[in-house]
N, C-alpha and C positions, 0 to 999 in steps of 0.2 A: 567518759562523757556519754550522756545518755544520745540515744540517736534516734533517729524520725518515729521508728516505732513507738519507743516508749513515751515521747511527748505526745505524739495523736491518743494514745491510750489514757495519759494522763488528762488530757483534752476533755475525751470521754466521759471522764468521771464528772469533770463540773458541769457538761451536760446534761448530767445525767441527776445531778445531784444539790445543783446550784442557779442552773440558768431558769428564769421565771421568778425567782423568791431575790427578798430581802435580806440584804449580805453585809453584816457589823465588819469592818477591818479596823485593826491596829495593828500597832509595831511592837511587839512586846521587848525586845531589844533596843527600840527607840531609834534605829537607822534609817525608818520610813517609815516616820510617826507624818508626818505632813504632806507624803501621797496619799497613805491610809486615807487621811483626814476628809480626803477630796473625794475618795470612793464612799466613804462609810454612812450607811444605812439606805443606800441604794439598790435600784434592784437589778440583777444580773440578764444578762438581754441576748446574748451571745456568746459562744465558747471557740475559739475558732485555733492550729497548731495548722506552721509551714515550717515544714522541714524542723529545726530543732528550735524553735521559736514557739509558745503559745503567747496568745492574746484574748483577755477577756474583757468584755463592753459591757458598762452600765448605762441604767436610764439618763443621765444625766449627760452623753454625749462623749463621755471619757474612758479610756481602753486602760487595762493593766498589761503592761508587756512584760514577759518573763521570758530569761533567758538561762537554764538552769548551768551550764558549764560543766565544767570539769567535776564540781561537787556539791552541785542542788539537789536538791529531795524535796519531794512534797511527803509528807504524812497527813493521811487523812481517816478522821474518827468522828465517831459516835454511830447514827442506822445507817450505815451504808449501804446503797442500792447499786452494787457492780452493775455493769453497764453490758447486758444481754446480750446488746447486737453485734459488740465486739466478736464475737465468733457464733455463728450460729451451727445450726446442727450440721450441716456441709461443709462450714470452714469458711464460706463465701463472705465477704465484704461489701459493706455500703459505700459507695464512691459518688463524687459528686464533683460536677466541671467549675464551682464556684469554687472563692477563697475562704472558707469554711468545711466543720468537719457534720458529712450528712449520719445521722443514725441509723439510715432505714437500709434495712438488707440489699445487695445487687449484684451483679456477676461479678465474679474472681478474675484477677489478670495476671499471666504467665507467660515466660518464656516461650518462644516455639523452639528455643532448644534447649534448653537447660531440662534438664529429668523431674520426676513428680517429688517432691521432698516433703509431701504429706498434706497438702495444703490444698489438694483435691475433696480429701476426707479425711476431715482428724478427727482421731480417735477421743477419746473422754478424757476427764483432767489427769493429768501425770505432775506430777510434782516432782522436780530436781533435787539435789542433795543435799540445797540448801534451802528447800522447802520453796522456790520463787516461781510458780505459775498462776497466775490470780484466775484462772478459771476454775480455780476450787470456790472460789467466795463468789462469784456468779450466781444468782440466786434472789431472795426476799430479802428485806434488809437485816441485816445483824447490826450490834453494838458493839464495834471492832475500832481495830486502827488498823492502816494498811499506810504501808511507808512503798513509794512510787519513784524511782530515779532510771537506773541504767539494768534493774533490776528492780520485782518488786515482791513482795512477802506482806504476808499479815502476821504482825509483829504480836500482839496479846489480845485478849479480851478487856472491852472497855466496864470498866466498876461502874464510873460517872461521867458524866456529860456536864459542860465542858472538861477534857480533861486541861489541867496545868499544864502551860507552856515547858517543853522541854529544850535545854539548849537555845543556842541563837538564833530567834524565830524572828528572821525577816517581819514579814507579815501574817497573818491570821485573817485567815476566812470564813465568817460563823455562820452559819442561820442557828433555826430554832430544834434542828436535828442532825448537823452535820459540821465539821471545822476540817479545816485544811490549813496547815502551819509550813510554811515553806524558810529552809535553811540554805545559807551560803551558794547562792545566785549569782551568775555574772551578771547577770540583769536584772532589776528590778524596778522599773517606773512607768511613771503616770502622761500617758500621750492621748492628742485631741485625734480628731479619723484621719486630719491629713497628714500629720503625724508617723500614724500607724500605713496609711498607703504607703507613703517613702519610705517604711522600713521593708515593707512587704512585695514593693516593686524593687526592691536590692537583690529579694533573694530569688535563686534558680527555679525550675519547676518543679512541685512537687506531685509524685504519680497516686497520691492519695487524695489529692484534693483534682489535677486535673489531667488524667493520662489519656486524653485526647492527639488525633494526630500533630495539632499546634505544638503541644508541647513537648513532644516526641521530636518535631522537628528544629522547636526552640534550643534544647541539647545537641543534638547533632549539627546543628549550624555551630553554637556559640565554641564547640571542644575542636569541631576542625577547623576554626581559625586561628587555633593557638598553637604554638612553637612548646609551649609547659607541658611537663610530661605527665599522661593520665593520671599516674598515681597521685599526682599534687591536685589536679582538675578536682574530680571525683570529690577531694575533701572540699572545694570552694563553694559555697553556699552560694555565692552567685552564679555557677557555673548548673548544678543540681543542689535539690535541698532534702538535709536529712543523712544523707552518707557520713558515717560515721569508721573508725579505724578497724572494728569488724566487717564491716562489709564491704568495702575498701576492695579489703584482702578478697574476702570469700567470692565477689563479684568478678573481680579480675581473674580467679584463678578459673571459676566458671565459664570465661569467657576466653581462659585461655592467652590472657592480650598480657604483653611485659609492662609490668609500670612502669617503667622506663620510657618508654615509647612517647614520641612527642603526639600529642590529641590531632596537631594537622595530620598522623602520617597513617590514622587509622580510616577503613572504610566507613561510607555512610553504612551500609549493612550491619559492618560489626559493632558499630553504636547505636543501631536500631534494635539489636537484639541487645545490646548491654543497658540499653534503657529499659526493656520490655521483662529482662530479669530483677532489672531492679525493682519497678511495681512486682513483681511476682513477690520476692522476698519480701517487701516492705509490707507486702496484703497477711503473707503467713507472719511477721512478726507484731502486727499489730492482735490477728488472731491469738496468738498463745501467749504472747509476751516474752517468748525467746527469738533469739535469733537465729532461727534454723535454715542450715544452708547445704544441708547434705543432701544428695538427689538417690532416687529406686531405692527408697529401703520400702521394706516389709512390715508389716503390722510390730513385731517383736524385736526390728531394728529400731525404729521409729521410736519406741517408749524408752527404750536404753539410753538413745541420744535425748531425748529430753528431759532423762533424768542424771545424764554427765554431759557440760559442755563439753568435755576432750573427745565426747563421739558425735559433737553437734555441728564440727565445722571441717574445712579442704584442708586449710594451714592455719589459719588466724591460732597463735600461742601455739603451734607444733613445730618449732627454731631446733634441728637436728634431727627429728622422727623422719621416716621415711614418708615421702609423699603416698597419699592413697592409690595414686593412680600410675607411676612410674614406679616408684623406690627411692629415688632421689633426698637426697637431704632437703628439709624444708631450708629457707635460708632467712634469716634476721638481719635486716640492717634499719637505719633510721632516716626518711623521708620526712620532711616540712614538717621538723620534730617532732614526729610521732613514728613506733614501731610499724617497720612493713615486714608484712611475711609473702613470701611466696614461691613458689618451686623454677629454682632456673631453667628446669630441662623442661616441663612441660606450658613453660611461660617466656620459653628462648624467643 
């Protein structure tokens, strides 16, 4: 399932490439030929992602909400104009206290104790092994397709514009240079703004849109009132928004804390700082479009791990290797149906 980064990144892109101009939809599948109907030839007005939710508003007063799941994709082609501020030349991130996603450059936010994991100064684009870091396409626009979920790659060069719908295309989003075809969504519909508040007042804080002390405090109130044990918290969109089964892991073993552990029986400290690494990571993965969670590497360690996830993360998919930092077997078991990894002895 894609997680906070890759939707504010996806976010981005209609920012970037959609909001301002007039936008044809249809259902080329015909599953939301009659939300289509309601957006179509309107013009895009806003772009806005909370946690794993994006939301886009037309002139006409009506939101499209997407919720991409377990296995949505957006594909998007023709001039693409990747979206610059996504990582600028320090790495640094645009942040803003509103429920919206800001463009413009601003200070970086980290840990005070989690180690530097590259997100100070990243280096220049590195491509993984499966070719997925979109700051290679960062740049003027090309006549590309670039397919966007839990992962993203530029899939070929575009011949023609439009290209033909491939597979079961939800919906289609066109202007007069660009289309965005989104597949197999948990969500997909058409909501008025108050609508869209109630779904937006459901979910937890997210530290990309408002990592203020409020919302800092929002978390640590709402996780020490609870008897559920962090590792279930963590996934609850109402509890934070955006945590996803990588980070999960990567965050707790960071932090050191048992997922086990019931959210009352942790300090206010310890989830001040487990908030404060989480904007850290969520700012580095919105930057590169990995998930990178390893701390003190070097110039030469840094590009290794960005180009093999098995040197990108603590534990997340390491179930028998020895933990990094003890030796310890990592351990697999199955939490709020989903895989948890994490080291017993250093998460005792």
């Amino acid at each position: 399932m894609p997680e906070g980064h890759s939707v504010h990144r996806i976010t981005r892109q209609f920012a970037r490439n959609f909001v301002g101009r007039r936008v044809s939809l249809s259902s080329p599948q015909g599953r939301f030929a009659a939300g289509a109907a309601q957006l179509d030839g309107h013009v895009m007005t806003d772009a806005r992602a909370v946690g794993k939710q994006m939301f886009l508003e037309f002139d006409n007063g009506l939101w499209l909400r997407v919720h991409l799941g377990m296995y949505g994709a957006w594909d998007f082609a023709g001039d693409i104009i990747m979206d610059a501020t996504i990582a600028s030349s320090n790495g640094r991130m645009g942040q803003t206290n509103q429920r919206g996603t800001d463009l413009s450059a601003g200070s970086d936010t980290r840990s005070d104790t989690a180690g530097d994991t590259g997100g100070g100064s990243l280096p220049g684009p590195v491509l993984d092994s499966a070719g997925e870091n979109s700051l290679h396409s960062i740049g003027a626009p090309r006549r590309t397709r670039v397919r966007m979920a839990e992962q993203e790659r530029e899939i070929d060069q575009l011949e023609t514009f439009p290209p033909e719908p491939v597979g079961q295309v939800r919906v289609r989003l066109l202007t007069d240079t660009v289309s965005a075809d989104l597949r197999g969504p948990t969500a997909c519909e058409v909501l008025d703004p108050a609508q869209v508040d109630a779904v937006m007042n459901r979910l937890g804080p997210d530290p990309q849109l408002d990592d203020t002390p409020e919302a800092e405090q929002r978390f640590v109130d709402t996780v020490r009132k609870k008897p559920t044990r962090i590792g279930l918290l963590l996934m609850d969109q109402s509890v934070v928004s955006g945590i996803g089964n990588v980070y999960r892991a990567e965050l707790l073993f960071r932090a050191r804390i048992n997922p086990h552990a019931p959210g009352k029986s942790l300090s206010e400290e310890s989830l001040r700082a487990l908030w404060r690494d989480w904007a850290h990571l969520l700012a580095i993965g919105v930057a590169t479009g990995q998930m990178m969670t390893m701390d003190d590497l070097g110039a030469d360690a840094y590009v290794l791990a960005m180009k093999n996830r098995a040197d990108r993360h603590w534990v997340y998919k390491r179930e028998g290797l020895p933990c990094r930092v003890c030796g310890t077997h990592i351990t697999l078991e199955e939490m709020g149906a989903r895989k948890l990894y994490y080291c017993p002895s250093c998460q005792a």
